[in-house]
C-alpha positions in Angstrom: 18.3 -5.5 -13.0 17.8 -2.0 -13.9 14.6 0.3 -13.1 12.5 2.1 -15.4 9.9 4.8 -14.8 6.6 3.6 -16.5 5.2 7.3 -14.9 0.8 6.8 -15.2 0.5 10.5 -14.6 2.7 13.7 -15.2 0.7 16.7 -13.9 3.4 19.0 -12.6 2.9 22.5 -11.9 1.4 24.1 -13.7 1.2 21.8 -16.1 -2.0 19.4 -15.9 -2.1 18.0 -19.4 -2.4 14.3 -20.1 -1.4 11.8 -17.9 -0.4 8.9 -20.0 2.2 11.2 -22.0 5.1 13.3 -20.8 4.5 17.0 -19.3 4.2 19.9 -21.5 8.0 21.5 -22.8 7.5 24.0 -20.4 7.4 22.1 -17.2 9.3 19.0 -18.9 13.1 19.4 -18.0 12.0 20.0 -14.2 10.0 16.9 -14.6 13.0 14.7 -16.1 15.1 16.2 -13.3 13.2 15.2 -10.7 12.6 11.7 -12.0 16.6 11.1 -12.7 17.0 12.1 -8.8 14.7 9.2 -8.1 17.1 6.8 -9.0 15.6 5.6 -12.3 17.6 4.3 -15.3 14.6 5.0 -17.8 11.5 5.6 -18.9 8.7 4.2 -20.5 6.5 6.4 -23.0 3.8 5.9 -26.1 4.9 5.9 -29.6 3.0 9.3 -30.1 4.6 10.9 -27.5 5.9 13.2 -30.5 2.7 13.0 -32.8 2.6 9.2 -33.5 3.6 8.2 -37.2 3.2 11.5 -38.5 6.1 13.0 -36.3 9.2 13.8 -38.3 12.9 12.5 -37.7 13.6 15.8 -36.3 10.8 15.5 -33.7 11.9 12.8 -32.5 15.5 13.2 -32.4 15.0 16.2 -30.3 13.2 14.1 -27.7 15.5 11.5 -27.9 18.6 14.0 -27.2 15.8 16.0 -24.2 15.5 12.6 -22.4 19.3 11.2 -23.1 20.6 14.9 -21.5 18.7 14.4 -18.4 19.7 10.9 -18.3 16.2 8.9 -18.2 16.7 7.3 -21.8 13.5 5.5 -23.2 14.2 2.4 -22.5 10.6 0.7 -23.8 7.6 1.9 -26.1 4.5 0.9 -25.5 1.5 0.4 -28.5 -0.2 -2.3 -30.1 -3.3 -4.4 -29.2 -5.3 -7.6 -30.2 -4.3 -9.4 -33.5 -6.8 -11.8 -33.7 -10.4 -10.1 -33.9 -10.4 -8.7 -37.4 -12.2 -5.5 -36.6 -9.2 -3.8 -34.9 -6.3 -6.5 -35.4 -5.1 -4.3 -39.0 -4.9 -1.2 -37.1 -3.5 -3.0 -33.7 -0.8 -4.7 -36.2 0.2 -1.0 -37.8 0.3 0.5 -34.1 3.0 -2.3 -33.7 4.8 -1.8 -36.3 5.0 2.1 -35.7 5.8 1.3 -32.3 9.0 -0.7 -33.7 10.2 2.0 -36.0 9.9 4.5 -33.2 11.7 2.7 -30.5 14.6 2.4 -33.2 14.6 6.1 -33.9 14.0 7.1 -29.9 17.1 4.4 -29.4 15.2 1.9 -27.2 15.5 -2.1 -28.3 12.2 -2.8 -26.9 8.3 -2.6 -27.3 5.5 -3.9 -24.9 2.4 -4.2 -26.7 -0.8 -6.2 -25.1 -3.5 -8.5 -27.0 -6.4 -7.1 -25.5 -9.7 -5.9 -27.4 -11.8 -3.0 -26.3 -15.0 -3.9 -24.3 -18.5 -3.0 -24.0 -19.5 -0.7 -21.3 -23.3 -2.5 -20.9 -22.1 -5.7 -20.9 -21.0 -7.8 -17.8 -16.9 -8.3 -17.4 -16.5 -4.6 -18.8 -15.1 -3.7 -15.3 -11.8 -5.3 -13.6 -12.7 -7.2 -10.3 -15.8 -8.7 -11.4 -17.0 -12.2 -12.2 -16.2 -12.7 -16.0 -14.1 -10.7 -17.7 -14.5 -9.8 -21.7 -12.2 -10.7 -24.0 -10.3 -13.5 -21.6 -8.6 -16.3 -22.0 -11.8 -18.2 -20.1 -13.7 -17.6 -23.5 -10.9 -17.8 -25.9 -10.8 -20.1 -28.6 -8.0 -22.0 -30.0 -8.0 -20.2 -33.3 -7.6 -16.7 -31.1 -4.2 -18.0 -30.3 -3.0 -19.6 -33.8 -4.3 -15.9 -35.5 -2.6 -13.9 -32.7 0.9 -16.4 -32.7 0.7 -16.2 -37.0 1.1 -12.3 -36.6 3.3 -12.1 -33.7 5.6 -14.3 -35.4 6.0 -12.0 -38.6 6.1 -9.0 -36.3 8.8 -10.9 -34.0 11.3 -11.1 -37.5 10.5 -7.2 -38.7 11.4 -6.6 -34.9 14.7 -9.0 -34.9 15.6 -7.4 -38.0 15.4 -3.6 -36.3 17.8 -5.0 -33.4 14.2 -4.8 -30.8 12.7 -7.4 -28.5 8.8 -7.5 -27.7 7.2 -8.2 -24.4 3.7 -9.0 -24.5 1.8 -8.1 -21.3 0.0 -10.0 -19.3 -3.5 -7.7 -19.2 -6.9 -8.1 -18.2 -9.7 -8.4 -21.1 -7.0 -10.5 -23.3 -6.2 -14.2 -24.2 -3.3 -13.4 -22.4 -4.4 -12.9 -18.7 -2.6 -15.3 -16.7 0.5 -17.5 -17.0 -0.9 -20.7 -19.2 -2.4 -18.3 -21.4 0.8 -16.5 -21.4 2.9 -19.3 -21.9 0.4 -21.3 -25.0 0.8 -17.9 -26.9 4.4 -17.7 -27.1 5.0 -21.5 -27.4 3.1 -21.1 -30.4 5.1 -17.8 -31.8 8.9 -19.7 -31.3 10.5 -16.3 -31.7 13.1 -15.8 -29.4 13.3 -12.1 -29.3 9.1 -12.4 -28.2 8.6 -12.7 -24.6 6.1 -11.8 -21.4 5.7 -8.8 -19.3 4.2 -11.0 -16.2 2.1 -7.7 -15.0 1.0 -9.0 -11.8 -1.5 -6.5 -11.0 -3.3 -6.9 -13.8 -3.7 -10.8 -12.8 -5.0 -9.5 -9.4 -7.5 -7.4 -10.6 -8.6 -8.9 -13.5 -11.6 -11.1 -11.7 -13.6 -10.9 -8.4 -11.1 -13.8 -7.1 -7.9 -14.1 -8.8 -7.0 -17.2 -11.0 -3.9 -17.7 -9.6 -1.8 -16.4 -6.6 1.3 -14.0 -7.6 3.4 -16.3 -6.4 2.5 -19.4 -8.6 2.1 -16.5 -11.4 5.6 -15.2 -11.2 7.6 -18.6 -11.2 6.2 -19.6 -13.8 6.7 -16.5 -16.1 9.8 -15.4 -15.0 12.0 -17.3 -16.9 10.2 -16.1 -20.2 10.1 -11.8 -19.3 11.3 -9.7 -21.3 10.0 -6.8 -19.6 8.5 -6.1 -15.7 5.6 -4.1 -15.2 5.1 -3.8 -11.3 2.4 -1.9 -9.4 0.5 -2.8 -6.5 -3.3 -3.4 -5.0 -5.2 -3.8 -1.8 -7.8 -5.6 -2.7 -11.2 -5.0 -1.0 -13.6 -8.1 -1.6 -17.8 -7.6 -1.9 -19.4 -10.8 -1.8 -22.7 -9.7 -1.7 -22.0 -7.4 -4.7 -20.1 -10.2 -6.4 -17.2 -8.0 -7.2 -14.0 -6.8 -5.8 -12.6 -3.0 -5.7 -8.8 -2.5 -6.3 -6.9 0.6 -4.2 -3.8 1.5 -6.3 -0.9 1.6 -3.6 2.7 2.1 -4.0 4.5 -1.5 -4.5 5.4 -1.8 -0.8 2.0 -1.8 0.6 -0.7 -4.1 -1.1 -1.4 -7.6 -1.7 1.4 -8.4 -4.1 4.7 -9.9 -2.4 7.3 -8.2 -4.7 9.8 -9.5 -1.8 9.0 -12.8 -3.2 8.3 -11.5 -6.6 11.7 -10.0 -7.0 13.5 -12.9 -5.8 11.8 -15.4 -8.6 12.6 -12.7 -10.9 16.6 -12.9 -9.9 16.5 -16.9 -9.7 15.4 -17.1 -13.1 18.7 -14.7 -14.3 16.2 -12.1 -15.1 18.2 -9.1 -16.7 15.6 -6.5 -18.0 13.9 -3.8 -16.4 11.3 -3.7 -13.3 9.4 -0.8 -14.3 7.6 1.2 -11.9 3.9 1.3 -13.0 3.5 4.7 -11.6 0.5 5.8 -9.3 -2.6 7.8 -11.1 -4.1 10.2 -8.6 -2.0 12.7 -6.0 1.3 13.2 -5.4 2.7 10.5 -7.9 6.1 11.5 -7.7 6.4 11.0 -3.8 4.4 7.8 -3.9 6.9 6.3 -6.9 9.7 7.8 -5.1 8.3 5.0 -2.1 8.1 2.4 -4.7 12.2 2.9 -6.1 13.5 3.0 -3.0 11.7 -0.2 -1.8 12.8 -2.0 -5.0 16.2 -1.0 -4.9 16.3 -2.3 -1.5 15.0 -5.5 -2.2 17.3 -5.8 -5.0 20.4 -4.8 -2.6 19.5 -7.6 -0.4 19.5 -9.7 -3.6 22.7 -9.2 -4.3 21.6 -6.6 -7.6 
């Protein structure tokens, strides 16, 4: 099992910039540097990291030879959404496809996408940790999965045919929000090169109690990951609020067991990458650095 860096912010002095895409040019081979030190065999980035479709072979040849020097490849691109409400399922469906022809051209074989649908701010389940939770599986319907399984199926054989896997996340606000809902959805897409991202956190989080412990969530998905999100929570519960807050923490120190997480994820012959959802606020670098070592010593244990 290999280690990717899937970095949630990239301010770096003096560069502030945006967080969910890599540091400006001018602070960006530092940046590299100091994440190859770390340990880590890749990164994760956005399929606009280089100006989305409209970038030109040359862009991105030059950020795949920038990353490939400094030794932290792209190993997965992210983008996509929903396929089965049809006010944004066209556009979601194009955002995969892009997503495929730019992890061929950026030299990654894989693309994690989600099946989520954007939310209402002024209606209840719009924030993570509270009673309902928009979009869910709870309130799916039967037809949600056939629409989203008929798409993913097509999108599975253009992907097969570019030499790329898909892992579909397990996310909060989506059909796709625990492991049965996970598990339906790609029973009904039979594409072997479609898989799960079993994103604990996001089952943690996703409702004021959680549906399922991590540990019932993560034996039962591991066998079917094609990719490994991994960040971690302490969860502070409000009953008389109805609602639990979430304290991003790096993977040692919250709620989630990634001792025993790991170790299902090894049982099952897992093979792919645990990427290290990175932290958002602070010194993210030193907090990741806490969450690479910790893995990689769990994994030594293992045998890895």
């Amino acid at each position: 099992m290999k280690i990717a860096y899937a970095f949630r912010r990239s301010a770096f002095h003096p560069y502030v910039g945006d967080d969910w895409n890599l540091p400006g040019r001018e602070v960006r081979g530092a940046w590299l540097k100091k994440v190859q030190s770390f340990g880590f065999d890749g990164i994760e980035i956005a399929n606009n990291a280089v100006g989305g479709p409209n970038a030109t072979p040359e862009q991105v040849h030059e950020l795949r030879k920038e990353l490939e020097d400094n030794s932290v490849p792209c190993v997965c691109v992210r983008g996509g959404g929903g396929l089965a409400n049809p006010r944004t399922a066209a556009s979601n469906r194009q955002r995969i496809e892009e997503a495929i022809k730019f992890a061929v051209q950026i030299g990654s074989n894989l693309v994690n996408t989600t099946v989520g649908a954007p939310t209402v701010a002024t209606v209840p389940g719009h924030f993570v940790g509270d009673r309902t939770s928009q979009g869910s599986s709870r309130d799916a319907h039967e037809s949600d999965y056939g629409e989203t399984a008929k798409s993913f199926r097509e999108l599975g054989r253009i992907a097969a045919n570019a030499g790329v896997q898909i892992s579909i996340e397990v996310h909060q606000h989506s059909i796709v929000d625990n492991s049965w809902s996970a598990l339906h959805l790609l029973e009904l897409i039979d594409q072997p090169n479609v898989g799960i991202n079993p994103d604990l956190g996001n089952i943690l989080w996703t409702y004021e109690v959680p549906e399922e412990t991590s540990e019932q969530a993560i034996r039962a998905l591991a066998p079917r990951a094609k990719y490994w999100h991994c960040k971690n929570l302490r969860r502070v519960h409000i009953p008389e609020n109805n609602h639990t807050i979430f304290l991003r923490v790096p993977l040692p120190n919250g709620d989630i067991d990634y001792r025993f997480a790991i170790s299902a994820m090894v049982a099952a012959g897992y093979q792919g990458y645990l990427a290290v959802e990175g932290m958002q606020l602070g010194d993210q670098l030193s907090e990741d650095c806490r969450s690479i070592f910790y893995a990689k010593r769990l994994l030594e244990e293992l045998g890895q």
